[in-house]
matplotlib code that plots the C-alpha trace (Angstrom):
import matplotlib.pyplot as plt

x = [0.0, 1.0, 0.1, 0.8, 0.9, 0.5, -1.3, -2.3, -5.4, -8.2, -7.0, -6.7, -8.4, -10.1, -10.5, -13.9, -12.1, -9.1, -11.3, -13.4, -10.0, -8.3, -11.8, -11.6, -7.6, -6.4, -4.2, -4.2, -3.9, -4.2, -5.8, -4.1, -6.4, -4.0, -4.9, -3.2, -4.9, -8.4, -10.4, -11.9, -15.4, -13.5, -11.0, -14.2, -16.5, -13.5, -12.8, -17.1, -17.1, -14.0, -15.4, -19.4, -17.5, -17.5, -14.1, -12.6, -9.1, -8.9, -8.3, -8.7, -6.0, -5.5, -2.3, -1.4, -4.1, -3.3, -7.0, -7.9, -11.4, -13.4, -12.6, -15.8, -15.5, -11.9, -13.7, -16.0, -13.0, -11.8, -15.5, -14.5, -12.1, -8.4, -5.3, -3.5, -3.3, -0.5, -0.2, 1.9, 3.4, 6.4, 6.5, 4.8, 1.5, -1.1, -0.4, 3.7, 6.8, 7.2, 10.4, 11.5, 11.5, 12.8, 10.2, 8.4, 4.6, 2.4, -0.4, -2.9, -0.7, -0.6, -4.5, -5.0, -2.4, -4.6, -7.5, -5.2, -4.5, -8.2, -9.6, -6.6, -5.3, -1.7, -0.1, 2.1, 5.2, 6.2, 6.5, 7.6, 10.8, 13.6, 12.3, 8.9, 9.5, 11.1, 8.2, 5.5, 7.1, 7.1, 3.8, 1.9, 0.5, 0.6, 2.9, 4.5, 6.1, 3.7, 6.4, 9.8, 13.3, 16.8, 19.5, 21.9, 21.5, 20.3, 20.3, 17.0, 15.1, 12.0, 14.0, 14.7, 18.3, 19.3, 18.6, 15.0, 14.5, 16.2, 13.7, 11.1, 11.9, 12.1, 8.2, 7.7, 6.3, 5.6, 7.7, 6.1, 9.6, 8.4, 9.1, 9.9, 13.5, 14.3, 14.4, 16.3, 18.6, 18.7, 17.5, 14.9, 15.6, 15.6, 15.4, 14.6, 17.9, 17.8, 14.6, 16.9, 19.3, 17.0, 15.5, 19.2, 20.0, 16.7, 17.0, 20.3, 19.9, 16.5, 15.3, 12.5, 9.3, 8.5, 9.2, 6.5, 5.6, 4.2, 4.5, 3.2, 2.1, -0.8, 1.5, 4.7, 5.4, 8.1, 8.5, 11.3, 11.3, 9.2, 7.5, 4.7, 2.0, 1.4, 2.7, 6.1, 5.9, 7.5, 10.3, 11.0, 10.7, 13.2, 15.4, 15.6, 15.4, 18.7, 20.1, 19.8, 15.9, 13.8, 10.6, 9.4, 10.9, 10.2, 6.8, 6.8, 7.9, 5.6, 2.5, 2.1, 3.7, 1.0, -1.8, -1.5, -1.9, -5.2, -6.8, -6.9, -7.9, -10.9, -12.2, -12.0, -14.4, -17.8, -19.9, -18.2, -15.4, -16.7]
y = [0.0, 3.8, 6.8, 9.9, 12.9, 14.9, 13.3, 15.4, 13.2, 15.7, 17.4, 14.0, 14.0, 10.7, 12.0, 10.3, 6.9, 7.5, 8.7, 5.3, 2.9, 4.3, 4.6, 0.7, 0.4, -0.4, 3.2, 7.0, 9.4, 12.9, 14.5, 17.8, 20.4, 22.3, 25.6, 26.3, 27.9, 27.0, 29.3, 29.9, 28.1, 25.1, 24.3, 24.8, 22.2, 19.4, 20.1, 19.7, 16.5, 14.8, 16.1, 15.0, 11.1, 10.3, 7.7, 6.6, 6.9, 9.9, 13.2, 17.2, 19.5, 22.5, 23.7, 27.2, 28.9, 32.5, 32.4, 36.7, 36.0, 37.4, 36.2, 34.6, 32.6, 31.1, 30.6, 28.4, 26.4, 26.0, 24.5, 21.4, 20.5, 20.1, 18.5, 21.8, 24.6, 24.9, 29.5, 29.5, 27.9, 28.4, 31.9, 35.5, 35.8, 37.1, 35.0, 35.6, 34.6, 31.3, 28.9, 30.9, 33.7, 36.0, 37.6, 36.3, 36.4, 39.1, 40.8, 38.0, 35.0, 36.2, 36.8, 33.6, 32.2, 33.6, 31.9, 28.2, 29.2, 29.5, 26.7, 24.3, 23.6, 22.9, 25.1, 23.5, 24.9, 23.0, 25.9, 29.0, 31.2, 30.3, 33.7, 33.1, 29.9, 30.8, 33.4, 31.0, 29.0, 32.2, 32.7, 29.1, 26.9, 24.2, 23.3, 20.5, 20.4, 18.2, 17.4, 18.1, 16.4, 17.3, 19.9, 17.8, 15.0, 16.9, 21.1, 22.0, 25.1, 23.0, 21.1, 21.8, 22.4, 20.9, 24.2, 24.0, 20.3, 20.8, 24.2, 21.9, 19.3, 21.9, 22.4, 18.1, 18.7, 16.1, 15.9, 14.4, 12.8, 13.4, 10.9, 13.8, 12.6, 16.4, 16.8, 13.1, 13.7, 16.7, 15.0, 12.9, 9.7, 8.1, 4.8, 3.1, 3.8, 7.6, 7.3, 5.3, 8.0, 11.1, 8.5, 8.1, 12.0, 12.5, 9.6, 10.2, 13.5, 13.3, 9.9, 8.3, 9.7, 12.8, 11.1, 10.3, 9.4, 12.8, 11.1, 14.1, 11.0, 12.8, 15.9, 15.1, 13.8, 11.3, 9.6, 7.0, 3.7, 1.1, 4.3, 5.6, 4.7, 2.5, -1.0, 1.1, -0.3, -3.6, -2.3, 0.5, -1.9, -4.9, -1.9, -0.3, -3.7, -4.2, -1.1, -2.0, -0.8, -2.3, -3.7, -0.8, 1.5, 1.2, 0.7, 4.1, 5.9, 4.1, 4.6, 4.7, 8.4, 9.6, 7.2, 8.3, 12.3, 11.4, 9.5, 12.4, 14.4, 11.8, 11.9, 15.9, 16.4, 16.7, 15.7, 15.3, 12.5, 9.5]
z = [0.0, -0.5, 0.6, -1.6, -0.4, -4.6, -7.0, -10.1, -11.2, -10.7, -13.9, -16.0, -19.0, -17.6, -14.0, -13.3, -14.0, -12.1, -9.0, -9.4, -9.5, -6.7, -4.3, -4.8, -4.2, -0.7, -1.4, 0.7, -2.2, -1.9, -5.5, -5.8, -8.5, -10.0, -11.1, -14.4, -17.1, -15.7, -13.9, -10.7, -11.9, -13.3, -10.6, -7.9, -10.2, -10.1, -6.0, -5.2, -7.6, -5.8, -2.0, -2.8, -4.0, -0.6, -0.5, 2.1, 0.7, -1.8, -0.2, -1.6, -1.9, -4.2, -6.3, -6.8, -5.0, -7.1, -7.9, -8.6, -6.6, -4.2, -0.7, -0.4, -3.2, -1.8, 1.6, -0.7, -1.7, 1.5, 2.6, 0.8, 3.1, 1.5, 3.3, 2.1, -0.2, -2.3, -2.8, -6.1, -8.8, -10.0, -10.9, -9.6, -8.7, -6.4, -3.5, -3.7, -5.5, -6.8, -7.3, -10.3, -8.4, -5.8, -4.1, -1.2, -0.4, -0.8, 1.4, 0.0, 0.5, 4.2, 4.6, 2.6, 5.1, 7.9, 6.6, 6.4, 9.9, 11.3, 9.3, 10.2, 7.2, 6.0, 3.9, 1.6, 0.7, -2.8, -5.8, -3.8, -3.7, -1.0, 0.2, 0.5, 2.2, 5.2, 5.2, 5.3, 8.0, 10.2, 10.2, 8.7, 12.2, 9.8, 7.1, 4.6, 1.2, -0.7, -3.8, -3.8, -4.1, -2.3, -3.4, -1.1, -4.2, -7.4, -7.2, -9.0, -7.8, -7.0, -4.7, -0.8, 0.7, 3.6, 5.7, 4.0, 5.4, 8.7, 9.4, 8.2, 11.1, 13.2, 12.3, 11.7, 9.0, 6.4, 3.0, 0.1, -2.5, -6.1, -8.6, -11.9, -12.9, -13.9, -9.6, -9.1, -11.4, -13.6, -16.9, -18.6, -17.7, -13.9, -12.4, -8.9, -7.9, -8.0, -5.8, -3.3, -3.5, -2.1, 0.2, 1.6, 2.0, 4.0, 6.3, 7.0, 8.1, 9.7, 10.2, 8.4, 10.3, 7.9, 4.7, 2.5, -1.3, -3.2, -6.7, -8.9, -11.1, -14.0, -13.1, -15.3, -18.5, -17.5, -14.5, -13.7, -15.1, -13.8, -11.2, -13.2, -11.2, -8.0, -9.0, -8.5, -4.4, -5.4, -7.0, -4.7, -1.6, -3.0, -3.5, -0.1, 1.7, -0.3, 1.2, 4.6, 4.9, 7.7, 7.0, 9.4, 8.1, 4.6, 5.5, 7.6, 3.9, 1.8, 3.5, 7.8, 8.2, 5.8, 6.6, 10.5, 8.9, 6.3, 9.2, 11.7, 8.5, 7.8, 11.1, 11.3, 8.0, 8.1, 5.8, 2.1, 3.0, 5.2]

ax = plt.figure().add_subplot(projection="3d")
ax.plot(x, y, z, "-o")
ax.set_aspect("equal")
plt.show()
């Protein structure tokens, strides 16, 4: 079993099957709607479809929350419960300064972050500048970093530095390892083993209780070999059990840090999510 802290399959062309398959799969998967190019309307019509399903096992969030709306029509948003809200992408907007850039957030990313803050929801920090990240984490009650890899392996502005991950333990907060092989390895082309290799940086710094899978699978076009959707756990487990990996360990990465997370979440909605 995994649980995956990013998945992009809310803005699959074939989203109503992909919801159906993984409500019957033994999985945790958080559906991330991305913003984009689609508007306010849009994004709100794919959130309500995926909160009014009613699994057990598929979870709301929202990516790059730079919608130019009324506050009361974000409040709406946030009535459908997400795990988190992602501000930006990867460049400026309304909310703040993304990964391409250098600014940090703006007055609306910190009212929205007020809002995160009353409603108790996590504000992810995966797309924003270095600067607004250490921003966020001032003033954010709750915070992860949904999908990401490690500078300390690959240096790629979407990934975090060891600084990043060590003010991030400071806060234990949850980091979600992305499976795009641009962030594992700087190209195209990945494999199993560069996987092991961020896996290695983090738990050797930090342990193995914040580590999670936050695949970004229906968000990239490549993935590693062998890792482009689920039936990836196999392979990934033989591999770290090879490296010296408990079996409780491996099992914390791959699915109980997360799981114990999405639970509390479950049990705190009402209405929408069982």
């Amino acid at each position: 079993m995994i649980s995956d802290l990013h998945n992009d399959f809310p803005t699959a062309k074939d989203y109503l099957n992909v919801l159906e398959n993984y409500s019957k799969s033994r999985h945790e998967i958080v559906g991330a709607v991305f913003k984009g190019k689609r508007s306010y309307e849009e994004c709100y019509e794919l959130a309500e479809s995926l909160f009014h399903f009613k699994s057990d096992n598929v979870y709301l969030a929202y990516e790059d929350f730079s919608y130019d709306v009324s506050y009361k029509k974000l409040e709406k948003m946030l009535d459908l419960e997400p795990v988190y809200v992602t501000l930006t992408w990867n460049g400026d907007c309304v909310t703040g300064g993304g990964a391409g850039s250098e600014n940090g957030l703006t007055r609306r990313g910190r009212d929205m972050i007020k809002l995160l803050n009353e409603r108790g929801i996590f504000v992810d920090l995966a797309h924003l500048s270095k600067r607004g990240f250490y921003e966020v984490v001032d003033i954010a009650e709750k915070v992860l970093c949904s999908h990401t890899a490690f500078c300390g392996v690959n240096e790629h502005i979407r990934n975090l530095d060891d600084d990043q991950l060590r003010v991030l333990g400071e806060k234990n907060a949850f980091v979600g390892l992305a499976f795009y092989p641009y962030f594992l390895n700087g190209t195209a082309r990945a494999d199993v083993n560069d996987v092991v290799k961020h896996i290695d940086h983090f738990v050797a710094l930090f342990g193995d209780e914040r580590l999670c899978v936050g695949s970004d699978f229906y968000g990239c076009e490549v993935y590693p070999e062998n890792m482009s959707d689920y039936s990836f756990e196999g392979v990934l487990r033989k591999k770290l059990y090879a490296a010296g990996y408990s079996v409780g360990s491996v099992d914390r990465i791959l699915f109980d840090n997360l799981a114990a997370v999405l639970l509390k979440k479950r049990v705190e909605i009402k209405g929408g999510f069982k």
